[in-house]
C-alpha positions in Angstrom: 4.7 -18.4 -24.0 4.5 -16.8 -20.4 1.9 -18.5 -18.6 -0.6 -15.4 -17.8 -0.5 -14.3 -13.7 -3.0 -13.5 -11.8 -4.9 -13.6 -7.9 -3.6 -16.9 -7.5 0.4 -15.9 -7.6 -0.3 -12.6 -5.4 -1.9 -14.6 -2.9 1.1 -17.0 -2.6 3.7 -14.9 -1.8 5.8 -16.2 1.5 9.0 -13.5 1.0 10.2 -11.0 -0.1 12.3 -12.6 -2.6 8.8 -14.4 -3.7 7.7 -10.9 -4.6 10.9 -9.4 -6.2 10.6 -12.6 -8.6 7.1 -12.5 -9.3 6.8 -8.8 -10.3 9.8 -8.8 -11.9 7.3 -11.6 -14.5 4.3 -10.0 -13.7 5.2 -5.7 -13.9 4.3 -5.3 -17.8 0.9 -6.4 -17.7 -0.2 -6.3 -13.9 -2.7 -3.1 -14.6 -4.5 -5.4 -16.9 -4.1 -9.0 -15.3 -4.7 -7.6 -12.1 -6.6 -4.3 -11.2 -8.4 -4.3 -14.5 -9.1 -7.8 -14.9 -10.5 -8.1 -11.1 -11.7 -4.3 -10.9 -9.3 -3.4 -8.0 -10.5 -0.9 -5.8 -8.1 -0.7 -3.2 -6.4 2.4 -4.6 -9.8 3.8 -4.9 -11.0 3.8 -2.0 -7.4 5.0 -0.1 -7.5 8.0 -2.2 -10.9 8.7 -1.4 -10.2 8.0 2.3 -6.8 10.5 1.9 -9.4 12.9 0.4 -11.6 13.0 3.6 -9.5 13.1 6.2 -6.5 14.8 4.7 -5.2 18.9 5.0 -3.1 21.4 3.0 0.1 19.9 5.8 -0.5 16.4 4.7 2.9 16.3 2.3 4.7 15.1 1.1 3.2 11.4 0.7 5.2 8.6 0.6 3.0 5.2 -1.5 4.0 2.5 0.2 4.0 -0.7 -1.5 3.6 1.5 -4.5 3.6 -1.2 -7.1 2.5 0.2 -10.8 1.9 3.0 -9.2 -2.5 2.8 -8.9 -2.7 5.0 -5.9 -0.6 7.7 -7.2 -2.8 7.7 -10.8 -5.7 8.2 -8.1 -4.0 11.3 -6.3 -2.4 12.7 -8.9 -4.6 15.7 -8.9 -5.4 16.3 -5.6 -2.0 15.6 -4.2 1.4 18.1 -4.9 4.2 15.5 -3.8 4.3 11.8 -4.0 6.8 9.0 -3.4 6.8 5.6 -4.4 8.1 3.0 -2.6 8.5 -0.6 -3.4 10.6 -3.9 -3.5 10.3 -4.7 -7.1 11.8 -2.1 -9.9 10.0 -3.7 -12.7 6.9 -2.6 -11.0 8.3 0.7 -10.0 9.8 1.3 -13.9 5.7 1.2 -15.1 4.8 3.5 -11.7 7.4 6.0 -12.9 6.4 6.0 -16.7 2.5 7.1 -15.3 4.6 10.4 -14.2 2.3 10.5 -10.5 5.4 10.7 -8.5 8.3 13.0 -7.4 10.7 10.3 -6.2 11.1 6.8 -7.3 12.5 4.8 -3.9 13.4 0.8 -4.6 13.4 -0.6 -0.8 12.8 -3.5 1.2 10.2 -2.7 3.4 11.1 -5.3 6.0 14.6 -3.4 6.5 15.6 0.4 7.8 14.7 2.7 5.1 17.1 5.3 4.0 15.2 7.9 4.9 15.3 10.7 7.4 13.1 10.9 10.4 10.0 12.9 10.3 9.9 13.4 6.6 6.8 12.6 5.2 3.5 14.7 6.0 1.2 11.2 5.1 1.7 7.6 3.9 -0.6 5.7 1.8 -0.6 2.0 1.1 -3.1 -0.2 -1.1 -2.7 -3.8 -1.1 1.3 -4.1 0.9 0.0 -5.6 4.3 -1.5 -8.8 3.0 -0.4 -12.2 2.3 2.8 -13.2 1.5 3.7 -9.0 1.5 4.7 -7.4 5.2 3.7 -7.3 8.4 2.8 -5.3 11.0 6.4 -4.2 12.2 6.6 -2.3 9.3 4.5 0.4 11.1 7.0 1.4 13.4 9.7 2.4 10.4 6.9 4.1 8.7 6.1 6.5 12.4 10.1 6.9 12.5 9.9 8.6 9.0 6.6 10.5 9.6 6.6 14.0 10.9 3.7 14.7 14.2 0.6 14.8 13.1 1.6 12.8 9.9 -1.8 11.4 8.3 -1.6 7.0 7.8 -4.7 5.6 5.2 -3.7 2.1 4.4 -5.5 -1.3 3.3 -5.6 -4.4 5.9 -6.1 -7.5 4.3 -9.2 -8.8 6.6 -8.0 -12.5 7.2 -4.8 -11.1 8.3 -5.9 -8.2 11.1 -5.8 -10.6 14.0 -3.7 -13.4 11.7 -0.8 -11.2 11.8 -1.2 -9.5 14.6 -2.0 -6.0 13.5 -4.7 -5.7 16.8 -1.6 -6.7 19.1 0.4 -3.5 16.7 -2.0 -1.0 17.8 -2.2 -1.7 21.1 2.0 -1.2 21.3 1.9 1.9 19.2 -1.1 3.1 21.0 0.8 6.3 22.6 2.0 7.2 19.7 -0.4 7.6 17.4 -4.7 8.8 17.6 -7.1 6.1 18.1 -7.3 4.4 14.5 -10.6 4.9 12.4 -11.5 1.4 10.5 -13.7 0.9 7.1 -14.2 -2.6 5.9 -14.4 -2.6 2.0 -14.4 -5.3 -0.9 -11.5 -4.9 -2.4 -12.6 -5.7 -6.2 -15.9 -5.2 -8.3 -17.4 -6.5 -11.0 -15.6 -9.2 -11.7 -14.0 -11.1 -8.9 -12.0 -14.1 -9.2 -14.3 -17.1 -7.6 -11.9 -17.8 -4.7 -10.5 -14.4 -3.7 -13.8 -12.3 -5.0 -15.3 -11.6 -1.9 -11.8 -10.6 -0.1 -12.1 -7.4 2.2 -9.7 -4.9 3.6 -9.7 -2.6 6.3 -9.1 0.5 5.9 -7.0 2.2 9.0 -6.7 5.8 9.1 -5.2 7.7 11.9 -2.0 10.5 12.8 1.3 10.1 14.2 1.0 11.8 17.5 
């Protein structure tokens, strides 16, 4: 019997090849394990974020880090055009099934994408820049493939902000994008895990100049 996953195993990613082997394990039952289990409201809270500060030009929106696919369940109605992207096709095999998105993209984040510049009107991300996930010189891949005035929402895990050097990130990218709007929030409800339970991210909005 597979041992059950859970907080624990997210939390000790190092790689990306630690990820690509433990969703490969994890992808059939990680909506109930995880977000259901811990009441995840990372998803949540970016859609409702992408709802307040978003407009009609704000497409097509690329999820990335897309996982099972939570955020696009959450825009699914408000939202015409939505890609996934992620590392691990297991996870991105339940995320298409959900039918929430227009194009399935299997990618390591860390690398060049195969994607054209200024493509996307928005990105989106719940839960990717944490531990053990990417860092912050992701951002400057996800500008290149962002059109001007391309709308960013996307989680923060707190410990990791000045950890990992996202403060430094801003202060390089500065010129090229608006001054970033923060919201700290828990990320899960009712029924947190006793280590991790407390856990905040930040949400960062702001637009590619």
């Amino acid at each position: 019997m597979t041992e059950k996953k859970g907080l624990k195993d997210a939390y000790s990613l190092k790689t990306p090849e630690d990820s690509i082997n433990l969703y490969k394990t994890w992808a059939s039952t990680y909506d109930d394990d995880f977000a259901k289990q811990n009441d995840y409201r990372s998803p949540i809270e970016i859609a409702k974020y992408y709802a307040k500060y978003s407009n009609d030009t704000d497409n097509p929106i690329l999820d990335v880090g897309a996982g099972t696919g939570l955020i696009g369940e959450c825009l699914n109605q408000s939202a015409s055009e939505i890609d996934a992207i992620d590392i691990s096709p297991e996870m991105l095999e339940i995320a298409r099934a959900k039918n929430c998105y227009s194009k399935i993209i299997e990618a390591d984040l860390t690398k060049r994408l195969l994607i054209n510049d200024n493509h996307y009107g928005a990105i989106v991300s719940a839960g990717t820049f944490t531990h053990g996930h990417v860092g912050p010189n992701v951002l400057d891949e996800l500008l290149r493939v962002t059109r001007s005035g391309g709308l960013f929402v996307f989680t923060i895990h707190y410990k990791l902000f000045k950890k990992a050097g996202f403060d430094k990130k801003f202060i390089e990218i500065k010129k090229n994008i608006t001054k970033p709007i923060f919201y700290e929030v828990d990320v899960y409800g009712n029924n947190p895990d006793k280590d991790h339970g407390s856990d905040h991210v930040i949400i960062t909005v702001f637009r590619k100049k």
